[in-house]
C-alpha positions as CSV (number, residue, x, y, z in Angstrom):
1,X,0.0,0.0,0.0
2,X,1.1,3.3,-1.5
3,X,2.2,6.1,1.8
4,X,0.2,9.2,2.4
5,X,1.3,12.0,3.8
6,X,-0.7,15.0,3.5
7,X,-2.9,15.2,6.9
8,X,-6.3,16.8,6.2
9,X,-7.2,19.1,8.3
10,X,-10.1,18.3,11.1
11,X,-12.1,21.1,10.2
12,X,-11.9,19.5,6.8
13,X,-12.9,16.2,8.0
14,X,-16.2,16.8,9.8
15,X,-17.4,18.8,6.9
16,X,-16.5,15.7,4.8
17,X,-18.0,13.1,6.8
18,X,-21.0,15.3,8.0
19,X,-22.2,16.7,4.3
20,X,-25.3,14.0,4.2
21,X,-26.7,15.0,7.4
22,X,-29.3,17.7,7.9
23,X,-30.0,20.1,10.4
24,X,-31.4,18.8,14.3
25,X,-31.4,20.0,17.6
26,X,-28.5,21.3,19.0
27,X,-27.0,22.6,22.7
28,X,-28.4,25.9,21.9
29,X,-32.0,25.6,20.5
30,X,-32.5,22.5,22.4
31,X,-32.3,23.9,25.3
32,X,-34.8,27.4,24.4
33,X,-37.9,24.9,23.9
34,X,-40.4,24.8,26.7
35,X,-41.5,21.7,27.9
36,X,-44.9,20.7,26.7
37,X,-46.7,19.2,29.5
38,X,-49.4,18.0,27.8
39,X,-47.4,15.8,25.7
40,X,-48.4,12.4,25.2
41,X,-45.4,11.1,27.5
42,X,-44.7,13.8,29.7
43,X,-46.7,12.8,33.1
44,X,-44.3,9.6,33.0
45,X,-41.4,11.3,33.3
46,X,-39.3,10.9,36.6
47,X,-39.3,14.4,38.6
48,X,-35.9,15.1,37.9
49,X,-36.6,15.4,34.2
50,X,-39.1,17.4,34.5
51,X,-37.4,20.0,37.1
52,X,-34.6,20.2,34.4
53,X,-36.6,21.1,31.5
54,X,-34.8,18.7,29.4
55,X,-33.0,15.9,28.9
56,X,-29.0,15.9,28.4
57,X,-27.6,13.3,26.0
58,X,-23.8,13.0,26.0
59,X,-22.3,12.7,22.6
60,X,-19.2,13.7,20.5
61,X,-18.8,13.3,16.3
62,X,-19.7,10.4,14.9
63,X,-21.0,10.9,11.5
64,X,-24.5,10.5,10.3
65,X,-25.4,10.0,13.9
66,X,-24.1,13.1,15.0
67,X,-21.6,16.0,13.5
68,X,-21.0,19.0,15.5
69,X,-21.3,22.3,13.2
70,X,-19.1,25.4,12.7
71,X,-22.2,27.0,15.4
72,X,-21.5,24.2,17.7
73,X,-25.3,22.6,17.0
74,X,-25.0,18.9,15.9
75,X,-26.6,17.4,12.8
76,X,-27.5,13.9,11.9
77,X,-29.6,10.7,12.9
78,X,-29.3,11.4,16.4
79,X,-30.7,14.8,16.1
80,X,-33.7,14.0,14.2
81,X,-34.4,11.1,16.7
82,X,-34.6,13.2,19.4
83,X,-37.1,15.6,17.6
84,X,-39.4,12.6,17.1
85,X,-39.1,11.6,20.8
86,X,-39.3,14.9,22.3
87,X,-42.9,15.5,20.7
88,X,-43.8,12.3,22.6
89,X,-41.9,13.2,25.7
90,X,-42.8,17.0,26.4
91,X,-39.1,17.8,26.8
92,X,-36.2,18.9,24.5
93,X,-32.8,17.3,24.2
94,X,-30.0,18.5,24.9
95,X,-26.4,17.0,23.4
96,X,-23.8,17.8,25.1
97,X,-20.2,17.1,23.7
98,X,-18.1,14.3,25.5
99,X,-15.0,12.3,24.4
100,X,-14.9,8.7,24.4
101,X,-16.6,6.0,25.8
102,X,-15.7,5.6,29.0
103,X,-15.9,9.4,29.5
104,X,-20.0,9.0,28.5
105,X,-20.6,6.1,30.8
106,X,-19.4,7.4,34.0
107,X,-20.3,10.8,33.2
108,X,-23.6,8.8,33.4
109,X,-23.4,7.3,36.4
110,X,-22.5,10.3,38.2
111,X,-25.5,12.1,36.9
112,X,-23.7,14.1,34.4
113,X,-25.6,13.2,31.4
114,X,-29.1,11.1,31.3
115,X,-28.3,9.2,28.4
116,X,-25.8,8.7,25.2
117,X,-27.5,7.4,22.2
118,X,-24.4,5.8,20.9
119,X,-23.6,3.9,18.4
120,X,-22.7,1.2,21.6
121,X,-23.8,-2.2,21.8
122,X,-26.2,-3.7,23.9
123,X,-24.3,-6.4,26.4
124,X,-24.7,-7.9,29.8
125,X,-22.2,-6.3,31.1
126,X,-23.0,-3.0,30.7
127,X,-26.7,-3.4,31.3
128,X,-25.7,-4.3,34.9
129,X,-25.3,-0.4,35.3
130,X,-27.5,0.8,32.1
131,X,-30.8,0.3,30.3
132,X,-30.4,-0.7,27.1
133,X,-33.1,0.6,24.0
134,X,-32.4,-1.4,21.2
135,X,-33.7,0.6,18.4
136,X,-30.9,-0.7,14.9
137,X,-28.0,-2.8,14.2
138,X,-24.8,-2.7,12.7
139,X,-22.4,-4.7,11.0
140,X,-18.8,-3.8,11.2
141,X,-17.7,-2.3,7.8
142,X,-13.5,-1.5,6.9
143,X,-12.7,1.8,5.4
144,X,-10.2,2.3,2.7
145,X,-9.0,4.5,0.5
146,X,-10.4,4.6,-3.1
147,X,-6.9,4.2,-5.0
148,X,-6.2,0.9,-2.7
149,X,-9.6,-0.7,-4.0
150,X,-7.3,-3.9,-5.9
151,X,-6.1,-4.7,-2.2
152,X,-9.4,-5.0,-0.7
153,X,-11.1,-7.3,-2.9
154,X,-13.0,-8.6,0.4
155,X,-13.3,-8.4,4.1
156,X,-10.0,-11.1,4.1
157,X,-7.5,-8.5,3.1
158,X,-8.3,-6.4,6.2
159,X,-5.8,-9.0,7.8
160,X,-2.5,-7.9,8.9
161,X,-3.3,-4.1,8.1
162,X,-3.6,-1.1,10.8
163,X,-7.2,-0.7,11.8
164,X,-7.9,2.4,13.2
165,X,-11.2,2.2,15.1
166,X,-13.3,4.0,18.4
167,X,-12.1,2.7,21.3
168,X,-14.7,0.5,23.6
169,X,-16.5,0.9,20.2
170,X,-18.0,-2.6,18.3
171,X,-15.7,-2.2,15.4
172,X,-13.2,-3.0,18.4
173,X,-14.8,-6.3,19.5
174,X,-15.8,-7.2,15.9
175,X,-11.9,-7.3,15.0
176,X,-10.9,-9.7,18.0
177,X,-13.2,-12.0,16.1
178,X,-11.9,-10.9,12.9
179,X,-8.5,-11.6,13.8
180,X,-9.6,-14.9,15.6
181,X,-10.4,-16.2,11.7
182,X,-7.7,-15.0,10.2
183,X,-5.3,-16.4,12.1
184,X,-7.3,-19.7,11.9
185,X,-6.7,-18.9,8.1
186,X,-2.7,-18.7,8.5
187,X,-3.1,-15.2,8.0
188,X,-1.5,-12.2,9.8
189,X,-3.8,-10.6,13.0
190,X,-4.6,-6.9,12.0
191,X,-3.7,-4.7,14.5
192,X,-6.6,-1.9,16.4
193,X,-5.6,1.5,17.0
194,X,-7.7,3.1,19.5
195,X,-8.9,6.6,19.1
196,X,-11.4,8.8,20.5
197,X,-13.9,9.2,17.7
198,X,-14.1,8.7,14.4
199,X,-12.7,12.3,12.8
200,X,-9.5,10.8,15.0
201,X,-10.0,7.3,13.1
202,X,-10.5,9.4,9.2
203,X,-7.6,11.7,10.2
204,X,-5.3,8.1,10.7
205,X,-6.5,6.7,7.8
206,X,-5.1,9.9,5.7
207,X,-2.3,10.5,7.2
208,X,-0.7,6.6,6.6
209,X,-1.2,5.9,10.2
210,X,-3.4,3.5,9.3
211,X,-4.8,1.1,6.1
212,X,-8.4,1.3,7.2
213,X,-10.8,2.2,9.2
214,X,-13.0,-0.1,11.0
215,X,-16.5,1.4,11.8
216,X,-20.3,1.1,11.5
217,X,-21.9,0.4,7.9
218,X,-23.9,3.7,8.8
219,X,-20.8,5.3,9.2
220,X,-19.3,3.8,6.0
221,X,-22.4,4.4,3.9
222,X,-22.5,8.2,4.5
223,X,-18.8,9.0,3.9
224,X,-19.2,6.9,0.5
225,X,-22.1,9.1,-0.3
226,X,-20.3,12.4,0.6
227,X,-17.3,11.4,-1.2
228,X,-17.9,8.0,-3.5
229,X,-14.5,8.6,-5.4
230,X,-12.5,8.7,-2.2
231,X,-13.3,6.0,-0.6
232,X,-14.2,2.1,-0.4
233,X,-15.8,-0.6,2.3
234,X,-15.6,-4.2,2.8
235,X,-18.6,-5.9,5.1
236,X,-17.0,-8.2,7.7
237,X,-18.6,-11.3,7.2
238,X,-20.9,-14.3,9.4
239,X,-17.7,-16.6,8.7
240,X,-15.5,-14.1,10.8
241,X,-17.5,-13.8,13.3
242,X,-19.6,-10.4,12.0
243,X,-23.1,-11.4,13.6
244,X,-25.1,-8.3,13.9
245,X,-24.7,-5.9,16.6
246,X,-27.6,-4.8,18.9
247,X,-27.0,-1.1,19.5
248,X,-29.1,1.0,21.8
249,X,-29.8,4.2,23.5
250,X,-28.1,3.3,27.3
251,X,-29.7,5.2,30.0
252,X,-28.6,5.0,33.7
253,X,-30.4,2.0,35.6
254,X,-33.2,2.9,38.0
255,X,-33.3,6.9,36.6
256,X,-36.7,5.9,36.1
257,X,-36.3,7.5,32.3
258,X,-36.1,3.6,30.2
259,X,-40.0,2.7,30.4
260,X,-41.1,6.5,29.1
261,X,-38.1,6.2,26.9
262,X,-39.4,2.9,25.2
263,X,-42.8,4.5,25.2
264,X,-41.4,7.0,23.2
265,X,-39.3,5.1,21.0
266,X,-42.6,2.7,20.4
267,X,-44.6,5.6,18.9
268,X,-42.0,6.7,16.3
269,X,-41.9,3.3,15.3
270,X,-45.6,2.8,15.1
271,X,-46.1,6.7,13.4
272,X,-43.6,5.8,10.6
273,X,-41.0,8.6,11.4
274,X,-38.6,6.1,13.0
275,X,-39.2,4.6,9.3
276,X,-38.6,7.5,7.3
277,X,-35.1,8.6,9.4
278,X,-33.5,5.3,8.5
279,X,-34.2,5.5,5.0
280,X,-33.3,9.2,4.9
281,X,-29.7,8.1,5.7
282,X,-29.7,5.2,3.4
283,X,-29.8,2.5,6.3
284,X,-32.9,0.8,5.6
285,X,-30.5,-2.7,6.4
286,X,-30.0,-1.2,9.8
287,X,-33.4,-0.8,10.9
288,X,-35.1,-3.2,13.4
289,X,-39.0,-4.4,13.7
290,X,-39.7,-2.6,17.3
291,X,-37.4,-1.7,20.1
292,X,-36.6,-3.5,22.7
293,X,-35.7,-2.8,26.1
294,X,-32.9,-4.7,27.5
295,X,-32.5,-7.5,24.9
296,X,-29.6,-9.4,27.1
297,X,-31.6,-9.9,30.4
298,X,-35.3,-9.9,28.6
299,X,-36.7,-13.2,30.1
């Protein structure tokens, strides 16, 4: 693989990756709507929502889910989600900027923020602290450059290259089984370099500090349609150990927020907007039949 040298700048980058997304509800105007107490939802909500007017959703750039704008507002599927659920909810959202995964967790648990709408996957392990919404999947989907498409004839060639991915992310775990096959295959294990979001991961990728970029097929999908002569993807696949991700709004256990949340989440679904956001993004593959609350202890 040829080297690259010229580092774009991150400016550059989250217009790039953000250019598909449209306009939602950022810190600012968020946080000027009124709660509507005669919403559908809002007599459900625990007390401490209500006091606070809103509800505060930690998040950080992670294109089309979210991109944070020149203004400081964010943009993307996570934005127009919240619109849908605040109608039903009689509250705004508010999303306010946090870096990395472990940062949103225990900023979580310590009451910083009432909830992060990843992309994170649902597990056991974390729903001992968290309710999980299940509300799309993912499949993990490896990034690389247009002019190194004759390398990357398949998911294979991602074997023995320099991932750069989220760390804590899936594209993380999704790799351990990746690397599982190919060294079952005789192959080379790739190796994961942890960053803190994915502008980091893009930044890696052109700077020759890494062959690919291991990330969501949302993720890959919207970059592709920003720029479709830049770039390429390759799907891991069932054989390596792909599956399909569960990935889920996490809210902090006993807030009292996951059964109006669900209620929410149920009403999109039935009104058709939760319908018309996924295929606004082109992630129609993504979508799920209903949302479900805590998938991994259900039963």
């Amino acid at each position: 693989m040829r080297v690259r040298t010229a580092l774009i700048p991150l400016v550059a980058v989250l217009a790039l990756v953000g250019c598909s997304s449209t306009p939602g509800a950022g810190p600012s105007d968020a946080a000027a709507t009124a709660p509507q107490t005669d919403a559908p939802l809002y007599d459900q909500l625990p007390d401490a929502i209500k006091k606070a007017g809103e509800i505060v959703l930690a998040g950080d750039t992670h294109p089309p889910y979210r991109t944070i704008e020149e203004d400081g507002t964010f943009t993307g599927i996570d934005p127009d989600l919240q619109k849908v659920l605040s109608a039903q909810l009689g509250v705004p959202f508010t999303i306010k900027t946090a870096s990395g995964l472990d940062a949103m967790l225990t900023g979580m648990l310590s009451g910083r923020y009432d909830g992060f709408n990843g992309p994170v996957r649902a597990t056991p392990e974390r729903q001992k602290d968290f309710d999980a919404i299940v509300w799309m999947t993912t499949r993990t989907s490896y990034l690389f450059p247009q002019e190194d498409a004759e390398s990357f004839a398949d998911s294979s060639a991602v074997c023995g290259t320099r991932v750069a991915g989220v760390t804590g992310s899936v594209t993380e775990t999704q790799l351990q089984r990746l690397n599982q096959w190919c060294k079952d295959q005789g192959k080379q294990a790739a190796q994961f370099i942890g960053l803190e979001d994915t502008n980091s991961t893009i930044l890696a990728l052109n700077s020759d500090r890494a062959d690919v970029v291991g990330t969501t097929q949302a993720s890959a999908i919207d970059l592709l349609a920003a720029q479709p002569d830049k770039y390429g993807y390759v799907m891991q696949t069932d054989e390596q150990g792909a599956g399909v991700d569960q990935l889920a709004m996490f809210l902090p256990m006993g807030s009292g927020l996951a059964e109006p949340m669900l209620a929410a989440f149920q009403a999109a679904f039935e009104s058709g907007d939760y319908q018309k956001i996924m295929k606004q993004y082109g992630i129609e593959d993504a979508a799920v039949d209903a949302p479900v609350l805590n998938p991994t202890t259900a039963g």
